[in-house]
Residue frames as a rotation matrix with the C-alpha (Angstrom) as fourth column:
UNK 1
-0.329 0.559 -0.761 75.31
0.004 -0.805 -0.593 104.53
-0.944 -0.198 0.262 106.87
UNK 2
-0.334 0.380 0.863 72.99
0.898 0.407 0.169 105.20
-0.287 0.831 -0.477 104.20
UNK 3
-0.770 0.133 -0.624 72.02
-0.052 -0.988 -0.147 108.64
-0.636 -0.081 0.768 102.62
UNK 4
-0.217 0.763 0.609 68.50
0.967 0.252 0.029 109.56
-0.131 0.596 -0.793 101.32
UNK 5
-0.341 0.385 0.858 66.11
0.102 -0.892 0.441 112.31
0.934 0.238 0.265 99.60
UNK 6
-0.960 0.253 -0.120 64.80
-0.024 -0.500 -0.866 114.40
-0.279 -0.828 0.486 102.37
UNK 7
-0.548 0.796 -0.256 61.81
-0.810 -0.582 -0.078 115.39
-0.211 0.165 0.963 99.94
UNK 8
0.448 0.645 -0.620 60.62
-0.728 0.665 0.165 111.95
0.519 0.377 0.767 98.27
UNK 9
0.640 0.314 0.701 62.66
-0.625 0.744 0.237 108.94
-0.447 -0.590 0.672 100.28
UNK 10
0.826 -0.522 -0.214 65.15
0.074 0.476 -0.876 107.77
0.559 0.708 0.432 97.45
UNK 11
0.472 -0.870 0.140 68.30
0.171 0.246 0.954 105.99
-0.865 -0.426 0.265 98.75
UNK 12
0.964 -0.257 -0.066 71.06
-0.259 -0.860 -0.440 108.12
0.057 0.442 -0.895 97.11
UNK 13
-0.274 -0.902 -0.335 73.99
-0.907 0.358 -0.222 105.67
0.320 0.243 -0.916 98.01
UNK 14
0.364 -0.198 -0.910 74.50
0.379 0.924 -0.049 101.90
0.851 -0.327 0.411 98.96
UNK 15
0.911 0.088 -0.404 75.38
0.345 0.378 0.859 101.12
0.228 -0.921 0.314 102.31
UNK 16
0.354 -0.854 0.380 78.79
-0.220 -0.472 -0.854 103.09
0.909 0.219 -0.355 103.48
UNK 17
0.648 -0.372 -0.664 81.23
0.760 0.370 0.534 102.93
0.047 -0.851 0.523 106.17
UNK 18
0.967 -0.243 -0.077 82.82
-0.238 -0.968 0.075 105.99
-0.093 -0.054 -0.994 107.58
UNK 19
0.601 -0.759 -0.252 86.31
0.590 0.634 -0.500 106.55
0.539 0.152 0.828 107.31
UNK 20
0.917 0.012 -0.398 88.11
0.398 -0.085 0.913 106.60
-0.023 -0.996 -0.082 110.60
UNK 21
0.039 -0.789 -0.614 91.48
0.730 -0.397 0.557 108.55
-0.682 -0.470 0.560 109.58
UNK 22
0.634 0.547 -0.546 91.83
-0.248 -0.526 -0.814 111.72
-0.732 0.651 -0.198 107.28
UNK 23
-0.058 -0.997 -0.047 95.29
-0.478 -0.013 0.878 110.69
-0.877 0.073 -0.476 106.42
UNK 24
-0.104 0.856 0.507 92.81
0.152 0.517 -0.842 108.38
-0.983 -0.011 -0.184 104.36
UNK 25
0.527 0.710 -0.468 91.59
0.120 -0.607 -0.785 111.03
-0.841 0.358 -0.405 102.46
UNK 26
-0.286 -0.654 0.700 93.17
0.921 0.015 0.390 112.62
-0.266 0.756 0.598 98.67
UNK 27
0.520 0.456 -0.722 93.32
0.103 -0.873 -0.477 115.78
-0.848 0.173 -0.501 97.83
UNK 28
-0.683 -0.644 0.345 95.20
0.420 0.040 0.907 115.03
-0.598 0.764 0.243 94.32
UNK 29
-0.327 0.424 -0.845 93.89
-0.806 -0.592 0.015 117.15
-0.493 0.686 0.535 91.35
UNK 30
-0.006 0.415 -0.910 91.67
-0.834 0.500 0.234 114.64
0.552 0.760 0.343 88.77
UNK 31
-0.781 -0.566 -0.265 91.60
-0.266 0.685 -0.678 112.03
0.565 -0.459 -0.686 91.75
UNK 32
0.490 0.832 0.260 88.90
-0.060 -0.266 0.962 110.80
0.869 -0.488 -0.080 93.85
UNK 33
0.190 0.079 0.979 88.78
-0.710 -0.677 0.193 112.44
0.678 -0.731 -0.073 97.62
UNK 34
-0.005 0.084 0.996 88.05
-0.884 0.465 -0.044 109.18
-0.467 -0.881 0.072 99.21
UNK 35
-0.898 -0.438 -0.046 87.53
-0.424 0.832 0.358 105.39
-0.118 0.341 -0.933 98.70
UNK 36
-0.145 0.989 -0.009 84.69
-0.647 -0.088 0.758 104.30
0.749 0.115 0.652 97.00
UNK 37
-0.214 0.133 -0.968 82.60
0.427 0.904 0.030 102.55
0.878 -0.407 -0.250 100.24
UNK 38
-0.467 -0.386 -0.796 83.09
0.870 -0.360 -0.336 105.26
-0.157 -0.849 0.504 102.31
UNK 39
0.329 0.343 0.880 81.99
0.519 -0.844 0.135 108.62
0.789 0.412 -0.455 103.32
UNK 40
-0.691 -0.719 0.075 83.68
0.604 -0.631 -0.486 111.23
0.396 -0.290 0.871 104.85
UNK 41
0.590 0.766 -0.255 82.48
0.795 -0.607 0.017 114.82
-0.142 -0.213 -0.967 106.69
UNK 42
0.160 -0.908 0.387 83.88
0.892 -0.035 -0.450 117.48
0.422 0.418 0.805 105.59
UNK 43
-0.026 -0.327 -0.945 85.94
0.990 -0.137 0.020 120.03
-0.136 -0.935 0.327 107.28
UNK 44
0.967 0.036 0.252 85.98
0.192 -0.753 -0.630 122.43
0.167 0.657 -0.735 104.38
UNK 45
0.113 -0.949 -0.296 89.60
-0.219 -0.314 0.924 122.49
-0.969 -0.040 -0.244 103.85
UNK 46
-0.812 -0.477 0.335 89.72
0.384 -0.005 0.923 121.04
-0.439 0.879 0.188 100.57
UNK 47
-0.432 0.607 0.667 86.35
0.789 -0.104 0.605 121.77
0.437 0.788 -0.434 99.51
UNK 48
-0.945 0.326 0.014 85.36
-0.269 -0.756 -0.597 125.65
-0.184 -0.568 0.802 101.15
UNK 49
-0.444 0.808 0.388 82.54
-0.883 -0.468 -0.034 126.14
0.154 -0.357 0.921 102.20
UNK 50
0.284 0.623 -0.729 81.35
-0.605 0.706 0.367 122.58
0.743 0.337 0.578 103.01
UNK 51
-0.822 -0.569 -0.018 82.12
-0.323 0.492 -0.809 121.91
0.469 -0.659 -0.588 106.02
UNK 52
-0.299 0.822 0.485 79.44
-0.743 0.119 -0.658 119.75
-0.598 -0.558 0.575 108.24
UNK 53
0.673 0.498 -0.547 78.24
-0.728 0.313 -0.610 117.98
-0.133 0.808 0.573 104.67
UNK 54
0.495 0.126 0.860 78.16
-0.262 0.965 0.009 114.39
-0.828 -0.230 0.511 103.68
UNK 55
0.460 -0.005 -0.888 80.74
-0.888 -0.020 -0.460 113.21
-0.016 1.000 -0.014 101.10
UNK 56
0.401 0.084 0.912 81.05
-0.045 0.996 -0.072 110.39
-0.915 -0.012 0.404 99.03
UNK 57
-0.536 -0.600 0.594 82.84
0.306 0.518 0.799 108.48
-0.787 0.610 -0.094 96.04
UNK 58
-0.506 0.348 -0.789 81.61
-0.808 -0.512 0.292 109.73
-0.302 0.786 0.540 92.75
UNK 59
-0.524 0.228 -0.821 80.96
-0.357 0.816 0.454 105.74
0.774 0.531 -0.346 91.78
UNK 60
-0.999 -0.003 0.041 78.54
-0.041 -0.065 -0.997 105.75
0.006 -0.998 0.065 95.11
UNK 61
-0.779 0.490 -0.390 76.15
-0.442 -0.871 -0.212 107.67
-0.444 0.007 0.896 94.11
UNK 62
-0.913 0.124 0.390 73.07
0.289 0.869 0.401 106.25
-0.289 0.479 -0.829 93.06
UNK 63
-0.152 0.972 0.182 69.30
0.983 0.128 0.133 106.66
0.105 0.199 -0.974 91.47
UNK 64
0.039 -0.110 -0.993 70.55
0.357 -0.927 0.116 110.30
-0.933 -0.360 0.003 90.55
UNK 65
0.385 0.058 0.921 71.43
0.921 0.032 -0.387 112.51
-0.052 0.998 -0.041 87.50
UNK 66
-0.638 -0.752 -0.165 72.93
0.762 -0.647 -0.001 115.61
-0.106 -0.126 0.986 86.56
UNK 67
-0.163 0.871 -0.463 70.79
0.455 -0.350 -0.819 118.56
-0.875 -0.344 -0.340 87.02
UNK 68
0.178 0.383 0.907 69.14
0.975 0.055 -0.214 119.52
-0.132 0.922 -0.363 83.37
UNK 69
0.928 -0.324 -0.182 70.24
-0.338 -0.940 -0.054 123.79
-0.154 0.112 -0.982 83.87
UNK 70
0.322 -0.925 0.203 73.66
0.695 0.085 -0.714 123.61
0.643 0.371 0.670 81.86
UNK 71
0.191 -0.448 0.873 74.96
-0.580 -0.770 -0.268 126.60
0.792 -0.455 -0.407 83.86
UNK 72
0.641 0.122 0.758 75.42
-0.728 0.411 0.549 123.93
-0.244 -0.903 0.353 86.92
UNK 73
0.860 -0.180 0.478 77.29
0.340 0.899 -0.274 121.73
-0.380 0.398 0.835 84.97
UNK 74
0.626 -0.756 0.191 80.55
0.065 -0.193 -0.979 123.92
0.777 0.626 -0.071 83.98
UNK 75
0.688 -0.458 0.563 83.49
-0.281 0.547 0.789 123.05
-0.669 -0.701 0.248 84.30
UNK 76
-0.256 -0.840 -0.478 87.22
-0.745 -0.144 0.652 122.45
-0.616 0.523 -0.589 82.26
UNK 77
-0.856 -0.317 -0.408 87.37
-0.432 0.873 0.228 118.61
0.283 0.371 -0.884 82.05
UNK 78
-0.565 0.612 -0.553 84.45
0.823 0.465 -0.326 118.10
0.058 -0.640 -0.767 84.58
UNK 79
0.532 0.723 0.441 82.12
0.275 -0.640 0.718 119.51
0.801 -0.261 -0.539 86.84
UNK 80
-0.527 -0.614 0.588 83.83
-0.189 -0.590 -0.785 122.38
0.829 -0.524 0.195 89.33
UNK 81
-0.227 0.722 -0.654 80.81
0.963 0.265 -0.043 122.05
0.142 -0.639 -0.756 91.50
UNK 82
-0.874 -0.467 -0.135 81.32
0.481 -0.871 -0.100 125.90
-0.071 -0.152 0.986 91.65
UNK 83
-0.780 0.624 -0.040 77.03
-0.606 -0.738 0.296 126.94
0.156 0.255 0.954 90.49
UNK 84
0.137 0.514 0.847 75.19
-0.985 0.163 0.060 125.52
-0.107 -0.842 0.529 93.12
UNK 85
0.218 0.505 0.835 73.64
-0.277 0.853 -0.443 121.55
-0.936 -0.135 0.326 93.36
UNK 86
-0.414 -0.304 -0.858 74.23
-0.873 -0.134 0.468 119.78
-0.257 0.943 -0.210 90.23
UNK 87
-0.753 0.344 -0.560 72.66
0.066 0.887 0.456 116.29
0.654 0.307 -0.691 90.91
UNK 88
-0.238 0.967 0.093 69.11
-0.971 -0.238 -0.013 115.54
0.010 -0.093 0.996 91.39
UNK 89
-0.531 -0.044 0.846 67.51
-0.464 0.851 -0.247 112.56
-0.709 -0.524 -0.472 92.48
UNK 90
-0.882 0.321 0.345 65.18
0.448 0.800 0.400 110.61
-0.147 0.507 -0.849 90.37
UNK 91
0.250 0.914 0.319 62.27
0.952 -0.292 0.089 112.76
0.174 0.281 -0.944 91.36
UNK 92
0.129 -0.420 0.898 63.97
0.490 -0.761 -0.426 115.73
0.862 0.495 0.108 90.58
UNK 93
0.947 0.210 -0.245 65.21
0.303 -0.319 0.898 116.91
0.110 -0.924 -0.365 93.79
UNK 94
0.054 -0.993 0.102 68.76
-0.434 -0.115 -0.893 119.13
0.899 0.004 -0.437 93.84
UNK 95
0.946 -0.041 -0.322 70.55
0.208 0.838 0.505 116.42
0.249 -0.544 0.801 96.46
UNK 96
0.562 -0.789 -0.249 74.39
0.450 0.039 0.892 117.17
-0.694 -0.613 0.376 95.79
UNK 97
0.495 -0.502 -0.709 77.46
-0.732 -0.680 -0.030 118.88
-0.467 0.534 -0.705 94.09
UNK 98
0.986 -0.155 0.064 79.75
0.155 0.690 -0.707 117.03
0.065 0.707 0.704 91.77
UNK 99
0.361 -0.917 -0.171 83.36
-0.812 -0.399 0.427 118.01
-0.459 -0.016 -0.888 92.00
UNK 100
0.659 -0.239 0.713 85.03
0.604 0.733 -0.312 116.00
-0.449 0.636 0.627 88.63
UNK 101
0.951 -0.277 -0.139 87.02
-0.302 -0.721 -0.623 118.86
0.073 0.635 -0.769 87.23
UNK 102
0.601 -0.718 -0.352 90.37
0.534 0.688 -0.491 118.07
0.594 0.107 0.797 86.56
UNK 103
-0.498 -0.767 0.405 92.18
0.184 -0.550 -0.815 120.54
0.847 -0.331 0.415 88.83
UNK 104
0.090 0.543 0.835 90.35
-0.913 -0.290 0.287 119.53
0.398 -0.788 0.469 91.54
UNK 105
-0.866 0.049 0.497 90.04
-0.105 0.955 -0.277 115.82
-0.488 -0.292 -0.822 94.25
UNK 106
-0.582 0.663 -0.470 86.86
-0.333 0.333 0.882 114.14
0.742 0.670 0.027 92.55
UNK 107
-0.993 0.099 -0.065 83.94
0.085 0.217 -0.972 113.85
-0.082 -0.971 -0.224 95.15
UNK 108
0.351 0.932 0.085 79.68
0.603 -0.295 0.741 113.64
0.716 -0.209 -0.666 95.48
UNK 109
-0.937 0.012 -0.350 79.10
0.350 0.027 -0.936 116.21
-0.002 -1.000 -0.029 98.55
UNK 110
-0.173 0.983 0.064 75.51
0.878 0.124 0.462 116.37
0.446 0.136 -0.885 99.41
UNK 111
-0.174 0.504 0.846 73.19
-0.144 -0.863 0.485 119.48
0.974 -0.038 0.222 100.51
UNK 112
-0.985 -0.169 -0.020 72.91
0.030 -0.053 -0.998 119.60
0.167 -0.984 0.057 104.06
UNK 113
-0.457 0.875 0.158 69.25
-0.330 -0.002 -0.944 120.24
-0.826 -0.484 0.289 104.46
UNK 114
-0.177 0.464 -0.868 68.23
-0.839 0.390 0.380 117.87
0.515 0.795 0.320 100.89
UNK 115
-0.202 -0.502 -0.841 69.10
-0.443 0.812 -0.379 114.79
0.873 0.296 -0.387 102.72
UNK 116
0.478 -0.076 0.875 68.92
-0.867 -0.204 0.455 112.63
0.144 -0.976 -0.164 105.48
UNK 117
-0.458 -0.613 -0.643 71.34
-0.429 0.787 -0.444 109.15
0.778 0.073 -0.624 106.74
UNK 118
0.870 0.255 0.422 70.35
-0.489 0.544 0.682 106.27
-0.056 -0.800 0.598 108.81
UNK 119
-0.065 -0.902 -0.427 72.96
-0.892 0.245 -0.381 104.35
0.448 0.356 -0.820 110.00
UNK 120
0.766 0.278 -0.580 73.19
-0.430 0.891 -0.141 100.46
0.478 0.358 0.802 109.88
């Protein structure tokens, strides 16, 4: 599977492969969530409110950036993801959250209606 902008058409990761157990998964504090290669749906258990939504490795992510309003961007060690969207595609489009903080798993999870995925 691949994940793109909804609004302009930018591919937003490399090619992925789901991953078929959760047991898989990491929910360690300063850790990433998943293996990079992969993407995941989440249930919203570790991350509330996000359940339904596409997530991926932090080192996935591609032909993005962090979103230029500093108030989106706080966070201890990282980004919480905690004040809304934080990454933006290339042609400025809010796409997904960060989650990097250190008392948190480390994860991209995308916007449910920013995006769309073909799969391959």
């Amino acid at each position: 599977m691949k994940v793109y902008c909804k609004a302009c058409h930018t591919a937003l990761t490399p090619d992925l492969r789901y991953l078929p157990y959760a047991s898989l998964t990491n929910e360690e504090d300063d850790r990433p969530f998943l293996p990079q290669g992969y993407y995941w749906i989440s249930d919203g258990k570790c991350f509330a409110n996000t359940g339904g939504r596409v997530v991926i490795h932090i080192d996935d992510l591609i032909n993005t950036m962090r979103h230029s309003d500093p108030e989106r961007l706080q966070g201890c060690c990282g980004i919480s993801g905690s004040y809304g969207p934080n990454r933006i595609c290339i042609q400025q489009h809010e796409v997904a959250s960060e989650y990097s903080d250190c008392w948190m798993p480390h994860a991209i999870i995308f916007e449910k209606n920013a995006i769309y995925t073909i799969d391959y």
